[in-house]
C-alpha positions as CSV (number, residue, x, y, z in Angstrom):
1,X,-29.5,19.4,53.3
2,X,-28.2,16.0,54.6
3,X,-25.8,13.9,52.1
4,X,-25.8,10.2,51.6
5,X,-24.3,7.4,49.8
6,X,-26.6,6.3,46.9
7,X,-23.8,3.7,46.4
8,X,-20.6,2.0,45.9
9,X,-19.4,-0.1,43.0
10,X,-16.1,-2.1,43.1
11,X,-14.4,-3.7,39.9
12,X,-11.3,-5.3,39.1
13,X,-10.1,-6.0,35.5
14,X,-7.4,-8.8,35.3
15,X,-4.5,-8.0,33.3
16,X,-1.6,-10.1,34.1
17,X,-0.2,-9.3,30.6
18,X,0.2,-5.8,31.2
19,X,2.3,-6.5,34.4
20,X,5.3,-6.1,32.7
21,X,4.1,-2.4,31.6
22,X,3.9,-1.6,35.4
23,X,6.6,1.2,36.6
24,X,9.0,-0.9,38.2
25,X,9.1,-4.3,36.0
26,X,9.3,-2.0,33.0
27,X,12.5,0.3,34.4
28,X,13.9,-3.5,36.0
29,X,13.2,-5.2,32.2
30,X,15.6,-2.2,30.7
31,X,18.0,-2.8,33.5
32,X,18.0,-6.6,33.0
33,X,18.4,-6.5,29.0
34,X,16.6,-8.5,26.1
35,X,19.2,-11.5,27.3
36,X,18.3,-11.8,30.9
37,X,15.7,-14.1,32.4
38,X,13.8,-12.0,34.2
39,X,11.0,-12.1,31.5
40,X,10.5,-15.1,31.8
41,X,10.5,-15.7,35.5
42,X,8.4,-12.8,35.8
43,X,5.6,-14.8,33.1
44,X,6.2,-18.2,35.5
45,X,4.8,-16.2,38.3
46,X,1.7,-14.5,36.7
47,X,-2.3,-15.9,37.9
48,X,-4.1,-17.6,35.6
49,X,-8.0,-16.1,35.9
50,X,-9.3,-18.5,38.0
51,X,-6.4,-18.0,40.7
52,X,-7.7,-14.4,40.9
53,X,-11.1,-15.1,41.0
54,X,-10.7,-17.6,43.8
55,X,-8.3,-15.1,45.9
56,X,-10.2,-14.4,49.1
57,X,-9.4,-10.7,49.2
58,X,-10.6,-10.0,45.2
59,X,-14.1,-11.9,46.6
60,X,-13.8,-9.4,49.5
61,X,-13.2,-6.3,47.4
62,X,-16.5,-6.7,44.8
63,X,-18.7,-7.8,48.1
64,X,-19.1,-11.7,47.9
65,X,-16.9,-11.9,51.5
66,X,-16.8,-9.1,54.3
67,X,-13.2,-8.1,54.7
68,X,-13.5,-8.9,58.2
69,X,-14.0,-12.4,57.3
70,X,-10.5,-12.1,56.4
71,X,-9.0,-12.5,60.0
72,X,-10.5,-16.0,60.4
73,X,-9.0,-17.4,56.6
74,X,-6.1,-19.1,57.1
75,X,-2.9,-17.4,55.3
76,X,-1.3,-17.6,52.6
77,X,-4.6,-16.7,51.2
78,X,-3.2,-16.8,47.5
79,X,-2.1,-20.8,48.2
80,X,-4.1,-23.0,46.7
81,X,-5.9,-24.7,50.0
82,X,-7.1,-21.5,51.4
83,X,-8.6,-19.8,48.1
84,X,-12.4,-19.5,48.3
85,X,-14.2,-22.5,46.8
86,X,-17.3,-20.9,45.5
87,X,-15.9,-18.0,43.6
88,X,-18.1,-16.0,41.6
89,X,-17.1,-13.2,39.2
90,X,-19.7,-10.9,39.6
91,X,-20.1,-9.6,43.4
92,X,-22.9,-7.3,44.8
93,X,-20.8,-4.4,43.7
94,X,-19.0,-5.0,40.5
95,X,-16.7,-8.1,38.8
96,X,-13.3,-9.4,38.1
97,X,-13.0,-8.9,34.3
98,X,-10.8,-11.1,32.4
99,X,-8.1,-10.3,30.4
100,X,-9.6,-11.6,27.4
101,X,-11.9,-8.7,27.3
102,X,-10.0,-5.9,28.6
103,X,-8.3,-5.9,24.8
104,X,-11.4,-4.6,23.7
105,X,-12.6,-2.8,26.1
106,X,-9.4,-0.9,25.9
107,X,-10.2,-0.4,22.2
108,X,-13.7,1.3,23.0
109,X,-11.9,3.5,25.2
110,X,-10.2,4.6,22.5
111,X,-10.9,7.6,20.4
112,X,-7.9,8.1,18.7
113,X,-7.1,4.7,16.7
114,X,-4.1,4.6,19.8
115,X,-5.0,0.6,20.6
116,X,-4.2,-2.3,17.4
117,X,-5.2,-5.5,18.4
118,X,-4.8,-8.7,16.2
119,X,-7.5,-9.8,14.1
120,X,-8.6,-12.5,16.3
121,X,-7.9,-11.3,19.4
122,X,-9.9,-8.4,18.6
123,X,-13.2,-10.8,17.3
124,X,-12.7,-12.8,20.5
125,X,-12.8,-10.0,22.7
126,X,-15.8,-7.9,20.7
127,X,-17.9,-12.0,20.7
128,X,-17.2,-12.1,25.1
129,X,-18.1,-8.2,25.6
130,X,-21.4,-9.0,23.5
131,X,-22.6,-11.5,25.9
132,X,-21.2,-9.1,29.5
133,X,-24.9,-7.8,30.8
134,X,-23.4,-4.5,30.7
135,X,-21.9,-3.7,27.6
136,X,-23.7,-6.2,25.5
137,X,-25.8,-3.2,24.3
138,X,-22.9,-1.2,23.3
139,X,-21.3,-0.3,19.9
140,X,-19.0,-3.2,19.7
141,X,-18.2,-2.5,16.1
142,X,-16.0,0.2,17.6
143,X,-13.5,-2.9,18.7
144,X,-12.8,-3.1,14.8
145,X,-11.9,-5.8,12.6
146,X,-8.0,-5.4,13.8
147,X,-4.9,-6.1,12.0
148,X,-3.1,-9.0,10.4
149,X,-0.3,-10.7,13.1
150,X,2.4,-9.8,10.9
151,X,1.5,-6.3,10.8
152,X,1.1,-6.4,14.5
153,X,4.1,-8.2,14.6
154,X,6.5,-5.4,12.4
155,X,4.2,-2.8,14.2
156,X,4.8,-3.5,17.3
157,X,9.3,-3.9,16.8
158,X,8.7,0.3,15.4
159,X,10.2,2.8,17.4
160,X,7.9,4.6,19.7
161,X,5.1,1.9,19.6
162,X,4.4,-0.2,22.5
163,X,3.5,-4.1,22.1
164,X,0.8,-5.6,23.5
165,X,1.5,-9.0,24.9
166,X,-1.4,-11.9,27.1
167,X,0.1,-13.6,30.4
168,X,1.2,-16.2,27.9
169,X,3.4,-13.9,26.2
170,X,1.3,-13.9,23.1
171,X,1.8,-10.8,20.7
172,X,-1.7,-9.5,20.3
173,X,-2.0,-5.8,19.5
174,X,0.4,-2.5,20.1
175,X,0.0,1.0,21.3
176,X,0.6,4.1,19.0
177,X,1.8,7.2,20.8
178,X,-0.3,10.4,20.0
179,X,1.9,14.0,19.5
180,X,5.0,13.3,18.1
181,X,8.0,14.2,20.6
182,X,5.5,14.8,23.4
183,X,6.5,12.7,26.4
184,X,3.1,12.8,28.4
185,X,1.7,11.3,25.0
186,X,4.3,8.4,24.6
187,X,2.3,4.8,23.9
188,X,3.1,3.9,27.4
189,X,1.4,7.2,28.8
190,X,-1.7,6.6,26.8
191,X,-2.0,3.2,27.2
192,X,-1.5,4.0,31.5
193,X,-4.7,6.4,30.6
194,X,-6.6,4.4,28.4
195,X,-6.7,1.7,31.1
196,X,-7.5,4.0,33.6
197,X,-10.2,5.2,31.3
198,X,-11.5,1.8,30.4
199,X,-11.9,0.6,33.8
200,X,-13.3,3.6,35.4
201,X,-15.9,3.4,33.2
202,X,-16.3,-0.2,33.3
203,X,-16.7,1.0,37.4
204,X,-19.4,3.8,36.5
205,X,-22.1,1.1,34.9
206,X,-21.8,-1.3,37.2
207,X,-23.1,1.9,39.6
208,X,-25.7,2.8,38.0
209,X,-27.1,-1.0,37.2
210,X,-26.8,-0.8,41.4
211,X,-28.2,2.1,42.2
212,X,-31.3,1.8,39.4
213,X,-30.1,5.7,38.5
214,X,-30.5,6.6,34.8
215,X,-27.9,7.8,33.1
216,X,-29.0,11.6,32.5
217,X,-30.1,11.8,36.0
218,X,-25.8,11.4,36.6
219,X,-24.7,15.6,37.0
220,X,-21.0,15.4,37.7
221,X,-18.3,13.7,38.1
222,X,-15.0,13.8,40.3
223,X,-12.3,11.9,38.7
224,X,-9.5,10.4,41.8
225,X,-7.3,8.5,39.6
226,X,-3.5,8.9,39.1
227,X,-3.2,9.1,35.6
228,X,-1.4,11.8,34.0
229,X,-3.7,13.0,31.3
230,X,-2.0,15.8,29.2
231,X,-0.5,18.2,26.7
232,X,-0.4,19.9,24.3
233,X,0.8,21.8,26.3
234,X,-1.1,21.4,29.8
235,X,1.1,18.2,30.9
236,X,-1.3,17.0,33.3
237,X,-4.6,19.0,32.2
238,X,-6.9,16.0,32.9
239,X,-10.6,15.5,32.8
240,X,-10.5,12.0,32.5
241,X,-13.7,12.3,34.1
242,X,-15.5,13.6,31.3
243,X,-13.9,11.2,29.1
244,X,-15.1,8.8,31.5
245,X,-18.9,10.1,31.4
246,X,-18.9,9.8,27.7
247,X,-17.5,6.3,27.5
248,X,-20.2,5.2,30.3
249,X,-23.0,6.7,28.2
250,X,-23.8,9.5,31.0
251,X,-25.3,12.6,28.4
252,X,-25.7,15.4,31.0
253,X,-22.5,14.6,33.2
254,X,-20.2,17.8,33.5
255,X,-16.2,16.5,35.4
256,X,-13.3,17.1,36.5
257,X,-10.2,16.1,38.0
258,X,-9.2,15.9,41.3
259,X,-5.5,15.5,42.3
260,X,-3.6,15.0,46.1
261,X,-2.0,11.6,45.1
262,X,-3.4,8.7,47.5
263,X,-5.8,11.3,49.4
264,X,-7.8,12.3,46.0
265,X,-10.7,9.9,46.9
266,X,-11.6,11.0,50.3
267,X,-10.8,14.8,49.1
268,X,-13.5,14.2,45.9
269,X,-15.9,12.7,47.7
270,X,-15.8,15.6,50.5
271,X,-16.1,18.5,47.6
272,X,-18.7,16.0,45.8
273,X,-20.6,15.6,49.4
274,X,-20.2,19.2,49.4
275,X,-21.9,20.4,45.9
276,X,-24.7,18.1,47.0
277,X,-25.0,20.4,50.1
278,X,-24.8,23.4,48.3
279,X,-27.6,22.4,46.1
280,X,-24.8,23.1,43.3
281,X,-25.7,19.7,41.6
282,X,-27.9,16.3,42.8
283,X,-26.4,13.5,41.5
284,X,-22.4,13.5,42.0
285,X,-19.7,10.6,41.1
286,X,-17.1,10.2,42.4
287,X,-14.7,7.7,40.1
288,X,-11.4,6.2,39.9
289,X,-9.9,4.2,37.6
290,X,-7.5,1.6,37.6
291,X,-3.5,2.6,38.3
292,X,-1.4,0.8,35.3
293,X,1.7,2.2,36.8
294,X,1.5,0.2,40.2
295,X,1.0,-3.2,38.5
296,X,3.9,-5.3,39.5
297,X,5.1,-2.4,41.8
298,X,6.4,-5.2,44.4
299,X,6.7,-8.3,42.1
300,X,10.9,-8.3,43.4
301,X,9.1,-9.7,46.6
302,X,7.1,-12.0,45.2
303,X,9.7,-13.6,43.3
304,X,12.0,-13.7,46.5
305,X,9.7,-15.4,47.9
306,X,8.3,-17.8,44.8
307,X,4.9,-16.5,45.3
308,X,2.4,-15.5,42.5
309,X,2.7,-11.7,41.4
310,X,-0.9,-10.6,43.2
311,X,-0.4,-7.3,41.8
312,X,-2.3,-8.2,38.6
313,X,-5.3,-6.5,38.7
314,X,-6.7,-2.8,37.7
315,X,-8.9,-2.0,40.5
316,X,-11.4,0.5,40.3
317,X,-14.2,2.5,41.7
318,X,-17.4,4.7,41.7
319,X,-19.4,6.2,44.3
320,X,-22.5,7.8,44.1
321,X,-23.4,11.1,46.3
322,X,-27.0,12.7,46.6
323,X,-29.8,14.3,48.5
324,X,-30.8,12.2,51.0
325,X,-34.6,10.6,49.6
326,X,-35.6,8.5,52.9
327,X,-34.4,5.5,51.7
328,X,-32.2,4.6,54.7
329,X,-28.9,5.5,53.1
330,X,-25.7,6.2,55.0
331,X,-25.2,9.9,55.2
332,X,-21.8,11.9,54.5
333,X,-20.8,13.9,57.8
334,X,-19.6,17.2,55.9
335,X,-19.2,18.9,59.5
336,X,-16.5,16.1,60.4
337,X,-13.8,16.0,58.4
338,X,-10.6,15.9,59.5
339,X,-7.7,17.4,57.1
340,X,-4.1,17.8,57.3
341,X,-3.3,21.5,57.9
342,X,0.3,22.7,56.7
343,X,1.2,23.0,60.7
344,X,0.6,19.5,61.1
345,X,3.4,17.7,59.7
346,X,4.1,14.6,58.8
347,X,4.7,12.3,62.1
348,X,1.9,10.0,63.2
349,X,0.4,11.4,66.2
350,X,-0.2,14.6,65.3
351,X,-1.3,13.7,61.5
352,X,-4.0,11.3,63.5
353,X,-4.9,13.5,66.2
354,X,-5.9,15.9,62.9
355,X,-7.2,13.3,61.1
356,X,-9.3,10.7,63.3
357,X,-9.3,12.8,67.4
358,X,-10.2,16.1,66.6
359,X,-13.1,15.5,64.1
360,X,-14.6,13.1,66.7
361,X,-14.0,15.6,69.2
362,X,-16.1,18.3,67.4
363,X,-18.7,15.6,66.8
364,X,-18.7,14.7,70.9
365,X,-17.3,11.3,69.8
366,X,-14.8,9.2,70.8
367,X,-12.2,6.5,68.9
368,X,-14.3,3.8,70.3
369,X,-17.6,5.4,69.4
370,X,-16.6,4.4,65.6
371,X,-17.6,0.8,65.0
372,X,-14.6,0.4,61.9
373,X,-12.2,2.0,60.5
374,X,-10.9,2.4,57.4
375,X,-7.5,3.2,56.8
376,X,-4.6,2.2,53.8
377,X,-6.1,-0.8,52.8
378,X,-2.9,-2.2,51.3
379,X,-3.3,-5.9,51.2
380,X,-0.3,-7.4,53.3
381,X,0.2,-9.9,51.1
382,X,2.2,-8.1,49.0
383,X,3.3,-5.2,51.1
384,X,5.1,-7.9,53.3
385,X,6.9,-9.8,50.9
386,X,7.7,-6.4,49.2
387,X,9.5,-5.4,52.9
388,X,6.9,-2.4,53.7
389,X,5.0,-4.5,56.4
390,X,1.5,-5.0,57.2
391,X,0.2,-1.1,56.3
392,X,-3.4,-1.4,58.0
393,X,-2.1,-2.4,61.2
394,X,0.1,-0.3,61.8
395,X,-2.1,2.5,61.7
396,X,-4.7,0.7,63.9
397,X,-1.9,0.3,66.2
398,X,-1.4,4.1,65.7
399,X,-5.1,4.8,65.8
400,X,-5.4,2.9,69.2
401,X,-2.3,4.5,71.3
402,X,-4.0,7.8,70.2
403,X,-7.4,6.5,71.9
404,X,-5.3,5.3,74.7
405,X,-3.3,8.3,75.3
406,X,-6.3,10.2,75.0
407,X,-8.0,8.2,77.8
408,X,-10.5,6.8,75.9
409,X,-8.9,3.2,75.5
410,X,-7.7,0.9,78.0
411,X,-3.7,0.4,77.4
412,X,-4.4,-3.6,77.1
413,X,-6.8,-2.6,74.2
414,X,-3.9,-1.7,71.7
415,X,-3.5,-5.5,70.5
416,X,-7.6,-6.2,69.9
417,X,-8.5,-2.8,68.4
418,X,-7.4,-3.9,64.7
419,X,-9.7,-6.4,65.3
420,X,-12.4,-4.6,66.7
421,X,-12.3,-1.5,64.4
422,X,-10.4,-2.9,61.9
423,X,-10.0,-5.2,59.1
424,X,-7.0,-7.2,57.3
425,X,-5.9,-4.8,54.4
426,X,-7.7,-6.5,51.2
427,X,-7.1,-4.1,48.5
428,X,-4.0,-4.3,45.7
429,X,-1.9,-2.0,46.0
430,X,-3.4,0.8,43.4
431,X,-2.3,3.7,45.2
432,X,-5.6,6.0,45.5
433,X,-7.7,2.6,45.3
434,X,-6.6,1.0,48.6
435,X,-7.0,4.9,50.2
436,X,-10.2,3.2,53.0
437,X,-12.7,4.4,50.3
438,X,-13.6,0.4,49.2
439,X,-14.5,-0.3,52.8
440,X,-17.7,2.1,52.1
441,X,-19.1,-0.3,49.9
442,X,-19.9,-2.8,53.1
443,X,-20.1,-0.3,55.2
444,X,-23.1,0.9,53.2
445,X,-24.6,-2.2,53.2
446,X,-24.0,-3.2,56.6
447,X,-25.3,0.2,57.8
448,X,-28.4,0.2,55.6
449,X,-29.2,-3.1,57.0
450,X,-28.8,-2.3,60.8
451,X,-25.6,-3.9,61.7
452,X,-23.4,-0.7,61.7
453,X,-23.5,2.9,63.3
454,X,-20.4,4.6,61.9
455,X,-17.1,4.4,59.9
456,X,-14.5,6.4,59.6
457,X,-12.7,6.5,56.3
458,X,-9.0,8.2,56.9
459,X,-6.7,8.4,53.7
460,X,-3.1,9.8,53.4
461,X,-1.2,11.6,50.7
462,X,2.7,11.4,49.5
463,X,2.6,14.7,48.2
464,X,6.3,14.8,48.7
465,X,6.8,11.9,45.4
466,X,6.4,14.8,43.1
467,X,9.4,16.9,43.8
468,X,7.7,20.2,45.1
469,X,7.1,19.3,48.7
470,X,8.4,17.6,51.3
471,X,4.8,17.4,53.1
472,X,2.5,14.1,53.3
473,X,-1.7,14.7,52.9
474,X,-4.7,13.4,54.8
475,X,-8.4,14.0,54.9
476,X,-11.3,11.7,56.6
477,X,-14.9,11.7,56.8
478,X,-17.6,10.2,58.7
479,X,-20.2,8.2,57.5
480,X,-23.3,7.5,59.7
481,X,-26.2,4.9,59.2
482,X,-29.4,7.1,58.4
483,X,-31.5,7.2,62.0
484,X,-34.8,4.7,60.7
485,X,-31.7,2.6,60.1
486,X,-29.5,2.8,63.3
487,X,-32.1,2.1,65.8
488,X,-30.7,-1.0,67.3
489,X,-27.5,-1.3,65.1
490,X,-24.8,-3.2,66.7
491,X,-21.3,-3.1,66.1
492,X,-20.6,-5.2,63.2
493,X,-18.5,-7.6,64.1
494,X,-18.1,-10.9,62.5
């Protein structure tokens, strides 16, 4: 049976006001103290909406630019001459949501009275999501009536709870934690999954309304995220996928979880490609939600170099794996997929000769035969004021002396090959999210339309961050335009 791409859905959710919940301002807030300024320099440097609208790489990631496009935009792209002038909020595969109605769109993720938000916060946000195309039709009367701003107000001050706080610095709700004395339930845990929760599924509709599916015909789902759902007393038992489903309005989805840290994408969607195959299900998702954790992760940079923190946005994604049905979607090439043995290690060349030659070699392919690439998608924006670099090309530059030293590059085609497989990195830095999978939303496209043959999608793992291995992770998989479609497909360049 042959596997294809149905299709991809891409959606960030604005949240500048849950920055400073983010791993590293929240541990740096503690070190600073109540008395320190760094609360309020950190607010100085937050986006307003529009800013993040108008960013050239949040217009690449829901599909109104081609990350390619990228290479000719002049940099800083977050300055205000270079941001995009027409800037839409919806794309062809999702939307920027605004922080105004994530407050309640936490609340509908919430099944446990965990989320309080003000009174009016909490009419303002139910009033915006009534008029969203997608979740106009929902039970909005979930969102609540809220609480008074003094309750919130002594609520919020209580031991355990976590307050809730706009990019203004506006009190307008708190977090409750859920088993007493259980530290995967603290409010800052559940609030990490709720928002994973809430944008994941926020991810799921905006697939379906693309796709045209209906919502029984959706059989399982593969959840990639990070979050650490858990307890009592499974600390990380999971199945936000399910909770997912049921928040998305999906009645016959079964789910689970997949876990390998940045890899779990490209892993879900191999096993998801894979139950297709097997004729185990029809109609797979494979989802991730929004990382909470990694807001903010390199806002030291951003201050050191009085920039805006452009780490403050949940990104999130779905993609949709069936039988193919002859309409000219990309298929899923199960019989090349690279992975990242134990024996392998963790130094480049031989993690890519796992990853990206041999594959291609069992497919009689070569590096160059693959017209793009998609690798850690880390937008370099904030990875090189942070002081990690530009991520994406250096594993171009990695991919390329492979291909050179394998003879199938010419040595002087090191310095153009990010350029002619590549792409800028465009993706925050959500840890699973910028993991090449996004790219398959253009690819799709640009495949389905006769512009592209194939892309590689190549994602690594630091299995070693949670203390029980010193080894990295990888897997890849090739995607191919379906034949009707690749007749006379070009390399799709800009």
């Amino acid at each position: 049976m042959t596997v294809v791409v149905r299709g991809v859905s891409c959606v960030l959710v604005h949240a500048p006001g849950l920055v400073s919940h983010g791993s590293k301002p929240a541990r740096e807030l503690i070190r600073a103290g109540a008395e320190a300024e760094l609360p309020g320099t950190l607010r100085a440097h937050l986006r307003v909406y529009a800013d993040a609208v108008a960013y050239a790489p949040n217009q690449a990631f829901i599909g109104n630019l081609r990350p390619e496009a990228l290479f000719e935009l002049p940099r800083p792209w977050w300055s205000t001459g270079n941001r995009c002038a027409t800037a839409p909020r919806t794309g062809p595969f999702g939307e920027i949501l605004p922080e105004e109605e994530l407050w309640g769109l936490l609340r509908l993720a919430d099944e446990f009275n965990l989320i309080h938000l003000d009174a009016d916060v909490a009419a303002a946000s139910a009033e915006l999501l009534g008029r969203h195309p997608l979740l106009g039709a929902s039970d909005l009367s979930r969102i609540g009536v809220g609480e008074s701003a003094a309750q919130v107000a002594g609520q919020a001050s209580r031991a355990g709870n976590v307050g809730l706080r706009d990019s203004a610095g506006h009190l307008v709700g708190y977090v409750s934690p859920g088993y007493e004395g259980d530290a995967s339930q603290s409010a800052d845990i559940l609030l990490e999954n709720l928002a994973a929760k809430a944008s994941g599924s926020l991810a799921l509709r905006h697939l379906l309304h693309q796709t045209g599916t209906p919502a029984e015909r959706i059989d399982y789902l593969l959840g990639c995220g990070e979050e650490a759902v858990g307890d009592r007393y499974q600390r990380g038992g999971g199945s936000l996928s399910k909770a997912m489903a049921e928040m998305a309005a999906l009645p016959n989805a079964d789910g689970v979880d997949v876990k390998a840290f940045c890899c779990a994408p490209v892993h879900a969607t191999v096993i998801g490609g894979a139950l297709v195959q097997a004729g185990v299900q029809e109609n797979v998702v494979v989802v991730g939600g929004g990382s909470l954790a990694k807001l903010g992760m390199k806002f030291q940079g951003a201050l050191a170099h009085d920039m805006p923190i452009l780490e403050d946005t949940l990104a999130a994604m779905a993609i949709q794996i069936g039988p193919d049905d002859g309409r000219g979607d990309p298929r899923l090439r199960l019989d090349t997929v690279g992975k990242h043995n134990v024996s392998v290690g963790g130094a480049p060349r031989p993690l890519y000769e796992a990853l990206v030659l041999e594959p291609l070699r069992r497919a009689g392919l070569t590096i160059p035969d693959v017209d793009r690439y998609a690798v850690e998608l880390h937008n370099p924006e904030i990875t090189e004021a942070g002081g990690s670099g530009n991520v994406a090309r250096t594993n171009y530059r990695t991919i390329a002396s492979l291909a050179v030293l394998a003879g199938q590059l010419p040595r002087d085609g090191v310095d153009g090959f990010e350029r002619a497989h590549g792409m800028p990195g465009y993706v925050p830095t959500q840890g699973h999210i910028p993991a090449a999978l996004p790219y398959l939303a253009h690819a799709r496209e640009a495949m389905r339309t006769g512009q592209m043959q194939r892309a590689m999608f190549v994602a690594k793992g630091s299995l070693f961050l949670g203390k029980m291995t010193n080894m990295a992770d990888g897997m890849s998989v090739l995607v191919e335009a379906a034949p009707s479609a690749s007749k006379g497909a070009t390399s799709f360049g800009l």
